[in-house]
Biopython code that builds the backbone (N, CA, C, O; Angstrom):
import numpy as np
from Bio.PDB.StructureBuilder import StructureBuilder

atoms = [
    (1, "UNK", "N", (107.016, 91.565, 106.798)),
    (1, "UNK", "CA", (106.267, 90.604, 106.007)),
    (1, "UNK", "C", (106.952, 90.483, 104.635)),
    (1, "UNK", "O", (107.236, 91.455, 103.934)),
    (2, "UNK", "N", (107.174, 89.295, 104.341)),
    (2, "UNK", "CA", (107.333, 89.119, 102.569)),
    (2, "UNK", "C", (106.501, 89.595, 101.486)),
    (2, "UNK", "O", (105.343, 89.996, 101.606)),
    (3, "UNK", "N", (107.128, 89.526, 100.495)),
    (3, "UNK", "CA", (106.353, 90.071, 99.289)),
    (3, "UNK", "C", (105.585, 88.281, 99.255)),
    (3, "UNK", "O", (104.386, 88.481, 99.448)),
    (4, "UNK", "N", (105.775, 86.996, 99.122)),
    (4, "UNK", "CA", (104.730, 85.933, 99.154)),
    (4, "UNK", "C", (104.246, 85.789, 100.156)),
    (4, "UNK", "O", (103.058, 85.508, 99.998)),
    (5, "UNK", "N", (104.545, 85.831, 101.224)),
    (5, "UNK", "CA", (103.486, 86.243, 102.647)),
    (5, "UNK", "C", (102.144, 87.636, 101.844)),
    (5, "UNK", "O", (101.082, 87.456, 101.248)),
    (6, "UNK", "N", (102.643, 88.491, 102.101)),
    (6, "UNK", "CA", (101.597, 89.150, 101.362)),
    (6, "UNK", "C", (100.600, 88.886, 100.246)),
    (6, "UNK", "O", (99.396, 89.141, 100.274)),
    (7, "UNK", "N", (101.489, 88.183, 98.988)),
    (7, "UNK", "CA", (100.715, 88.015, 98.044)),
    (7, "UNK", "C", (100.042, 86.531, 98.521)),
    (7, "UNK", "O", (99.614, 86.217, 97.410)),
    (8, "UNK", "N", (99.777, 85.771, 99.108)),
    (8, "UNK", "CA", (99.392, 85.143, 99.639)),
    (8, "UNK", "C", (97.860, 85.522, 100.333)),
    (8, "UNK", "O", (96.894, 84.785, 100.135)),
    (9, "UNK", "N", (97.769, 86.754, 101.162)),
    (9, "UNK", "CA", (96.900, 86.857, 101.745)),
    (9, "UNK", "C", (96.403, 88.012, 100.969)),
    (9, "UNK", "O", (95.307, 88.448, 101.321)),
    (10, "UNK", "N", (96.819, 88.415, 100.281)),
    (10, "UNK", "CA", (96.044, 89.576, 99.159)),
    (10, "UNK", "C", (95.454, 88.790, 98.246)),
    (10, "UNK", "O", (94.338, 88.986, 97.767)),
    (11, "UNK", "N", (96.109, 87.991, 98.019)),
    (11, "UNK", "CA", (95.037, 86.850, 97.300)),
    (11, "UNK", "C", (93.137, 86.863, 97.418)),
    (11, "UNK", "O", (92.138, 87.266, 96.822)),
    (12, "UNK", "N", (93.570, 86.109, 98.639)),
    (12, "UNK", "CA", (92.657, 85.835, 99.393)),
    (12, "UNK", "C", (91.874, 87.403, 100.199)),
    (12, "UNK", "O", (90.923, 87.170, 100.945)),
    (13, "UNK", "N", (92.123, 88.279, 100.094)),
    (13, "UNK", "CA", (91.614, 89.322, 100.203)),
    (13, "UNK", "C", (90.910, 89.731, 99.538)),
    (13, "UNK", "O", (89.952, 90.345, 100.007)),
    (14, "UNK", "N", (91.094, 89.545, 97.834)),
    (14, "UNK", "CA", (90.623, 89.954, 96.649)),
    (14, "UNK", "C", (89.318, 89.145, 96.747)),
    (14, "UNK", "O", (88.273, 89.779, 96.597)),
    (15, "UNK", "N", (89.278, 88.366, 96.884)),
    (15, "UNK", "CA", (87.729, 87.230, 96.848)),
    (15, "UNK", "C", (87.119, 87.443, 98.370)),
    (15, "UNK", "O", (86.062, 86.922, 98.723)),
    (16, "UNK", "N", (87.585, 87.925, 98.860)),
    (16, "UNK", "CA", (86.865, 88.473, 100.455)),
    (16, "UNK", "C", (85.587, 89.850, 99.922)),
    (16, "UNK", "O", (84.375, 89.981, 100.087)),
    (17, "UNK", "N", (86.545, 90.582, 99.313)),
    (17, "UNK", "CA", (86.532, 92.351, 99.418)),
    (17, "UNK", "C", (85.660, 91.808, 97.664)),
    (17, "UNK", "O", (84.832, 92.625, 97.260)),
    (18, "UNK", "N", (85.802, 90.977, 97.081)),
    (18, "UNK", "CA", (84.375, 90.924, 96.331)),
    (18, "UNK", "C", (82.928, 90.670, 96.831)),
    (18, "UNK", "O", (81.832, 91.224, 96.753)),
    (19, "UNK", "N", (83.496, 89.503, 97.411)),
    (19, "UNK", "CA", (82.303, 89.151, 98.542)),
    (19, "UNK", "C", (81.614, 89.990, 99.140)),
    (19, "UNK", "O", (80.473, 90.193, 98.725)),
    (20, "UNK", "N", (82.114, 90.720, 100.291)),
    (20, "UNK", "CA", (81.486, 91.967, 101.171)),
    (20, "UNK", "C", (81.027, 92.984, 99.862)),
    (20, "UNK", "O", (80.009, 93.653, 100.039)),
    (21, "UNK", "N", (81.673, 93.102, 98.696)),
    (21, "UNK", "CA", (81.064, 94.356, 97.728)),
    (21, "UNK", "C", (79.819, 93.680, 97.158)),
    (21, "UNK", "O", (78.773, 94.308, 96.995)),
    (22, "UNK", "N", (79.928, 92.638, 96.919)),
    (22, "UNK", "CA", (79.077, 91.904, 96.054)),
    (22, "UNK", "C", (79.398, 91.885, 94.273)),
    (22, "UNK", "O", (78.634, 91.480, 93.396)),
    (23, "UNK", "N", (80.389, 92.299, 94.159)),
    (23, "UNK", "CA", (81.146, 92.644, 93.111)),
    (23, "UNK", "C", (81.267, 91.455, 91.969)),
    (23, "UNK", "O", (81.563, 90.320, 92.343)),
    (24, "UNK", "N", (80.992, 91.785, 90.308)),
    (24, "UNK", "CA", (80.640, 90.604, 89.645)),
    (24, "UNK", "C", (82.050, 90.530, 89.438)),
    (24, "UNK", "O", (82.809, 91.428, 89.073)),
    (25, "UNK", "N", (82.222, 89.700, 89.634)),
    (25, "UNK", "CA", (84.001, 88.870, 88.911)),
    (25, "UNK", "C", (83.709, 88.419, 87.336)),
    (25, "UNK", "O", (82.561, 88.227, 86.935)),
    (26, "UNK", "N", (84.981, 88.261, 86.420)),
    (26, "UNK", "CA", (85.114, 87.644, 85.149)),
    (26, "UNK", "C", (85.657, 88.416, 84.153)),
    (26, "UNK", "O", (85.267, 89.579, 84.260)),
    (27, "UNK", "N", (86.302, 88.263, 83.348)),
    (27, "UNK", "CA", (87.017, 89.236, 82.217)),
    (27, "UNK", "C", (85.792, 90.495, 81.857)),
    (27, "UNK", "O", (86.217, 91.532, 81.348)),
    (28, "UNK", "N", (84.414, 90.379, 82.110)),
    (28, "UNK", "CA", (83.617, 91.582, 81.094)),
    (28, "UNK", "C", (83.076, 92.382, 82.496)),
    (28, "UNK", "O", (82.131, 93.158, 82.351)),
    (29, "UNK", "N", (83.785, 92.166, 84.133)),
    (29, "UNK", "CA", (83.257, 93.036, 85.141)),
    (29, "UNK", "C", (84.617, 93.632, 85.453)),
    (29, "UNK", "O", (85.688, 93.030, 85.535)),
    (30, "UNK", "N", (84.439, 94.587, 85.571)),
    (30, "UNK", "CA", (85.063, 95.993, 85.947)),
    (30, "UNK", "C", (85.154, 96.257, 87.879)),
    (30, "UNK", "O", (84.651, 97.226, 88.448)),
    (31, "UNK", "N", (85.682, 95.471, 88.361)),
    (31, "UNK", "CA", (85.600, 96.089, 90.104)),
    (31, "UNK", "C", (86.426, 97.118, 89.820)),
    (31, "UNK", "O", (86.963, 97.014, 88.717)),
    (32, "UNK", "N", (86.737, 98.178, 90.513)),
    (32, "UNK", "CA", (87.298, 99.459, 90.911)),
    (32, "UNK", "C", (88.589, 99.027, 92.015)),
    (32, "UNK", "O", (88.523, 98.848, 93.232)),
    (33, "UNK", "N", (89.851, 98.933, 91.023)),
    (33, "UNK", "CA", (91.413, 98.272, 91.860)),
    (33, "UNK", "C", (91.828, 99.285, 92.857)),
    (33, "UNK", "O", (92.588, 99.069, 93.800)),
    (34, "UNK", "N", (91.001, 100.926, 92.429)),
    (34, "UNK", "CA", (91.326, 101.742, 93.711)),
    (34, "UNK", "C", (90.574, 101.685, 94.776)),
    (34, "UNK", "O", (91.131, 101.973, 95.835)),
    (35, "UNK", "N", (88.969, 101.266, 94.819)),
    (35, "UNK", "CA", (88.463, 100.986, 95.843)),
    (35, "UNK", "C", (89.560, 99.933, 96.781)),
    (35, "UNK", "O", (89.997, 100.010, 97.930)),
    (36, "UNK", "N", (89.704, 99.153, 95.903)),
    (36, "UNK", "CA", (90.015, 97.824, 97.041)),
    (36, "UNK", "C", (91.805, 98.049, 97.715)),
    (36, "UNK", "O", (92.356, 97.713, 98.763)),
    (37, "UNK", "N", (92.231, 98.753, 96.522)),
    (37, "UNK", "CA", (93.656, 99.097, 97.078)),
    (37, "UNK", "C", (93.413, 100.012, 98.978)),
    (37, "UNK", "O", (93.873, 99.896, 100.114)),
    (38, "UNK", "N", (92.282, 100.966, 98.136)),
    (38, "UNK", "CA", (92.297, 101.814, 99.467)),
    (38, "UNK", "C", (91.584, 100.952, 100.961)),
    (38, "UNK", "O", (91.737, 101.274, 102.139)),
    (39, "UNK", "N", (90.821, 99.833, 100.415)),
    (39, "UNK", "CA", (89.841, 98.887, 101.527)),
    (39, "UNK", "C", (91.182, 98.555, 102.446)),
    (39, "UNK", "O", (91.185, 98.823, 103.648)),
    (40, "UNK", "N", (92.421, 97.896, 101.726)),
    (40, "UNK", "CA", (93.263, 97.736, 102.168)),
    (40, "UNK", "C", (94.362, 98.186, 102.688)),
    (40, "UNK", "O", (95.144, 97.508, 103.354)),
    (41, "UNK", "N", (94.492, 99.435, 102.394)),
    (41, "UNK", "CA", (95.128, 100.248, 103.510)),
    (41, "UNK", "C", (94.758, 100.507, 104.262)),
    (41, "UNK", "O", (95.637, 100.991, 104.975)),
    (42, "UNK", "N", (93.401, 100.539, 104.931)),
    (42, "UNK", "CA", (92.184, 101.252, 105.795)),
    (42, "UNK", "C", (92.584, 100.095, 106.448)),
    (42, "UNK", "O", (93.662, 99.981, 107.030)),
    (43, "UNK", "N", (91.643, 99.143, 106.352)),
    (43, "UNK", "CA", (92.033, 97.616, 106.870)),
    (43, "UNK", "C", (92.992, 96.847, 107.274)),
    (43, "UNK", "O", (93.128, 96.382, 108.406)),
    (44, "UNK", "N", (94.107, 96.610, 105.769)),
    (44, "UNK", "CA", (95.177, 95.668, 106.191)),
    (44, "UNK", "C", (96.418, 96.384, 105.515)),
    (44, "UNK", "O", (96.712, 96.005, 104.381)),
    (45, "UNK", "N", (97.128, 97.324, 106.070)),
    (45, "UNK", "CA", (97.728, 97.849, 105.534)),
    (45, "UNK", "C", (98.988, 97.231, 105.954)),
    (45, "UNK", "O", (99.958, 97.725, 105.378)),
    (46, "UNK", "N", (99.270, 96.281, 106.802)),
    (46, "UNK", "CA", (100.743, 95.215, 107.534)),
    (46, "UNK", "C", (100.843, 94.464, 105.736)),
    (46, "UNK", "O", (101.745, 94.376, 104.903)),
    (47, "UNK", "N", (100.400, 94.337, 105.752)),
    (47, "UNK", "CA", (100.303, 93.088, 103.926)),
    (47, "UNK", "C", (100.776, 94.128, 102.817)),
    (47, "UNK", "O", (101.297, 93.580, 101.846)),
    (48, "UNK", "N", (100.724, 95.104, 102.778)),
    (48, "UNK", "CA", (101.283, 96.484, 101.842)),
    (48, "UNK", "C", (102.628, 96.916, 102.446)),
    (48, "UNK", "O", (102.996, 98.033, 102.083)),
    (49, "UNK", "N", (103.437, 96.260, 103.294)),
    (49, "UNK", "CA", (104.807, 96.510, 103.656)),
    (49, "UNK", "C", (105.486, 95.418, 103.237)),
    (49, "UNK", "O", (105.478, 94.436, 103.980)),
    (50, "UNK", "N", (106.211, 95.358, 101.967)),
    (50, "UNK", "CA", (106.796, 94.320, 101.312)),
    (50, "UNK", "C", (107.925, 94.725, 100.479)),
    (50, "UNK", "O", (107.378, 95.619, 99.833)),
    (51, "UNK", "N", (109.047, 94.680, 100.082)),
    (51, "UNK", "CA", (109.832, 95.124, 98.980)),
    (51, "UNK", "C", (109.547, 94.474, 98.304)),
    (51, "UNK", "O", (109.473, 93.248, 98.379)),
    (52, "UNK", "N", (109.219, 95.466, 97.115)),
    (52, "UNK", "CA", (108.941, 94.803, 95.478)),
    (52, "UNK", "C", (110.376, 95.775, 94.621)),
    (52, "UNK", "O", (111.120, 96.662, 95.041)),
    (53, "UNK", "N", (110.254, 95.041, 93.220)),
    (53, "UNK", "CA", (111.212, 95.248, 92.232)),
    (53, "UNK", "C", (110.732, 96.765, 91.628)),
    (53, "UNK", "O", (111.435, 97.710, 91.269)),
    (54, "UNK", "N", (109.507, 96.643, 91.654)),
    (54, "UNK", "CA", (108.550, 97.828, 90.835)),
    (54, "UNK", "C", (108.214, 98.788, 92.024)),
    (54, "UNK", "O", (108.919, 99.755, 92.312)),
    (55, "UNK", "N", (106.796, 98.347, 92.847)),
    (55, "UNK", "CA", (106.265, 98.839, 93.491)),
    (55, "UNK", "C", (105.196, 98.248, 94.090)),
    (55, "UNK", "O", (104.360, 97.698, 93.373)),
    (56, "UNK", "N", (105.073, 98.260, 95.230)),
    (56, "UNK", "CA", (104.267, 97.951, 96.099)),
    (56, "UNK", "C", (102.815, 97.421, 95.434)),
    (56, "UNK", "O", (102.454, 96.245, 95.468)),
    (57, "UNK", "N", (101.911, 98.727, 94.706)),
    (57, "UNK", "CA", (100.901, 99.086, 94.133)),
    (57, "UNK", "C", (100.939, 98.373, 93.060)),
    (57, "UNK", "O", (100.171, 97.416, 93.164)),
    (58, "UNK", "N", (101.640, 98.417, 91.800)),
    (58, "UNK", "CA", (101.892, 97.451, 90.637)),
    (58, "UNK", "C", (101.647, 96.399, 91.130)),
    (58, "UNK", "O", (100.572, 95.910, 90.782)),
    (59, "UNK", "N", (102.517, 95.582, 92.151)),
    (59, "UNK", "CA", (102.307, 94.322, 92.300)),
    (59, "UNK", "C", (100.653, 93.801, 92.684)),
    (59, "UNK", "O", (100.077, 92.929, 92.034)),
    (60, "UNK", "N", (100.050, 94.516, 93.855)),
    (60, "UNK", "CA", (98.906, 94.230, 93.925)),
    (60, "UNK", "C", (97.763, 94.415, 93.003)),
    (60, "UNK", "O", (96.751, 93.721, 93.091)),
    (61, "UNK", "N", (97.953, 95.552, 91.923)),
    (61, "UNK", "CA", (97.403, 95.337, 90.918)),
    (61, "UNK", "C", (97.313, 93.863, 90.103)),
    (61, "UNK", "O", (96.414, 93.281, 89.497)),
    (62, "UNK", "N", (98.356, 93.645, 90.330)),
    (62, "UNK", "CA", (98.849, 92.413, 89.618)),
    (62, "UNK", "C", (98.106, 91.063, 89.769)),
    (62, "UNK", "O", (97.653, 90.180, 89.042)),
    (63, "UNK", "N", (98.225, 91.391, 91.248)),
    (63, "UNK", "CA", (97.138, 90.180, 91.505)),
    (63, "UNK", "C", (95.952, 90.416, 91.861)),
    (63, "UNK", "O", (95.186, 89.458, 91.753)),
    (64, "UNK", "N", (95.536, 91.360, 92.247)),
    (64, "UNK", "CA", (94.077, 91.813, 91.787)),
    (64, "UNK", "C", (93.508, 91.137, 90.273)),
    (64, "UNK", "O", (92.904, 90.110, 89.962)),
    (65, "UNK", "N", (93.943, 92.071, 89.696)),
    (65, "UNK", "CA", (93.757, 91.733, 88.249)),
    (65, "UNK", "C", (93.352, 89.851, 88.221)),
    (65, "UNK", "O", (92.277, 89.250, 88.195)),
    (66, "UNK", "N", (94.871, 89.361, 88.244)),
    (66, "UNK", "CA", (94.922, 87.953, 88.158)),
    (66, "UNK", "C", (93.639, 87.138, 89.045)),
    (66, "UNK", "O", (92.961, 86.561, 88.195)),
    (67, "UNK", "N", (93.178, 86.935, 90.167)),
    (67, "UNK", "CA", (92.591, 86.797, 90.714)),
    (67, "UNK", "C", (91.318, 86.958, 89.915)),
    (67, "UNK", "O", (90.741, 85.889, 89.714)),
    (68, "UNK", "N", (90.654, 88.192, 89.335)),
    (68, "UNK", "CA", (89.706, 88.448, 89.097)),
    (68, "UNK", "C", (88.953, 88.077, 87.610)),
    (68, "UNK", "O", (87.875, 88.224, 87.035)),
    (69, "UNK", "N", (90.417, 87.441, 87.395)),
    (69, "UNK", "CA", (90.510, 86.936, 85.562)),
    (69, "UNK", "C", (90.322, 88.081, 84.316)),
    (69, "UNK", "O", (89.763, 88.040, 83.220)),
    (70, "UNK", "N", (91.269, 89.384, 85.239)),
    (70, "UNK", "CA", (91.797, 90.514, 84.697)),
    (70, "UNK", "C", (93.077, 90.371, 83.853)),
    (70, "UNK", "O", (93.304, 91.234, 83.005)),
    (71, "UNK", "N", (93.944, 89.325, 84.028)),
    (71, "UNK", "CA", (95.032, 89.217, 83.547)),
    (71, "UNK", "C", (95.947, 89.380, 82.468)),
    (71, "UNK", "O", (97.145, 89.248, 82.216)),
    (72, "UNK", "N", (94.788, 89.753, 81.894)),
    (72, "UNK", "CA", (94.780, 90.355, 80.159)),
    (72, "UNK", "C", (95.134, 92.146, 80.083)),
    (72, "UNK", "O", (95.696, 92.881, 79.271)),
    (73, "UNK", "N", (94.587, 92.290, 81.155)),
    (73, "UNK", "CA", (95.010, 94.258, 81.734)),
    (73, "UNK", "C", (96.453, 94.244, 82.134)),
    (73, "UNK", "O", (96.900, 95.356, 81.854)),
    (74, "UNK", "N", (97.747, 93.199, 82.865)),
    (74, "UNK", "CA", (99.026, 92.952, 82.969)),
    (74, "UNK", "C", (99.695, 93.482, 81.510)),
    (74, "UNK", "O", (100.905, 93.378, 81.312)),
]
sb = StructureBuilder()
sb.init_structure("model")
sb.init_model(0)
sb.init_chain("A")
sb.init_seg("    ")
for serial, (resi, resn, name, xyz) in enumerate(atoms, 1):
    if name == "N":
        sb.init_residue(resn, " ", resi, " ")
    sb.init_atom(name, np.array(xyz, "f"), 0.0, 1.0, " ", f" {name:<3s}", serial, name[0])
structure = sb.get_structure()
């Protein structure tokens, strides 16, 4: 899988895995990036096999964050 194949569907994971938490989104809510990192290894761990420049983990932080209108934590 690609690193935009992945970030693609991690995207869209991030607003899933709020959903099922019920989790408040917006710069002043706090979701837990290790819960969901780990939802996704449990779950979809094919989307976490990607070469990155950094690391695997950084990157999905990355868009975690972004997604969640964390982007200010980058």
């Amino acid at each position: 899988m690609t690193r935009q194949e992945s970030e693609t569907v991690i995207r869209r994971l991030v607003e899933e895995w709020v959903e099922l938490r019920g989790v408040t989104q917006g710069p002043s809510a706090a979701p837990s990036f290790s819960d969901f990192y780990a939802w996704l290894q449990q779950d979809y761990s094919p989307y976490l096999e990607f070469r990155s420049a950094t690391s695997v983990r950084a990157d999905v932080e990355r868009w975690f964050n972004d997604e969640l209108g964390h982007d200010w934590l980058n």
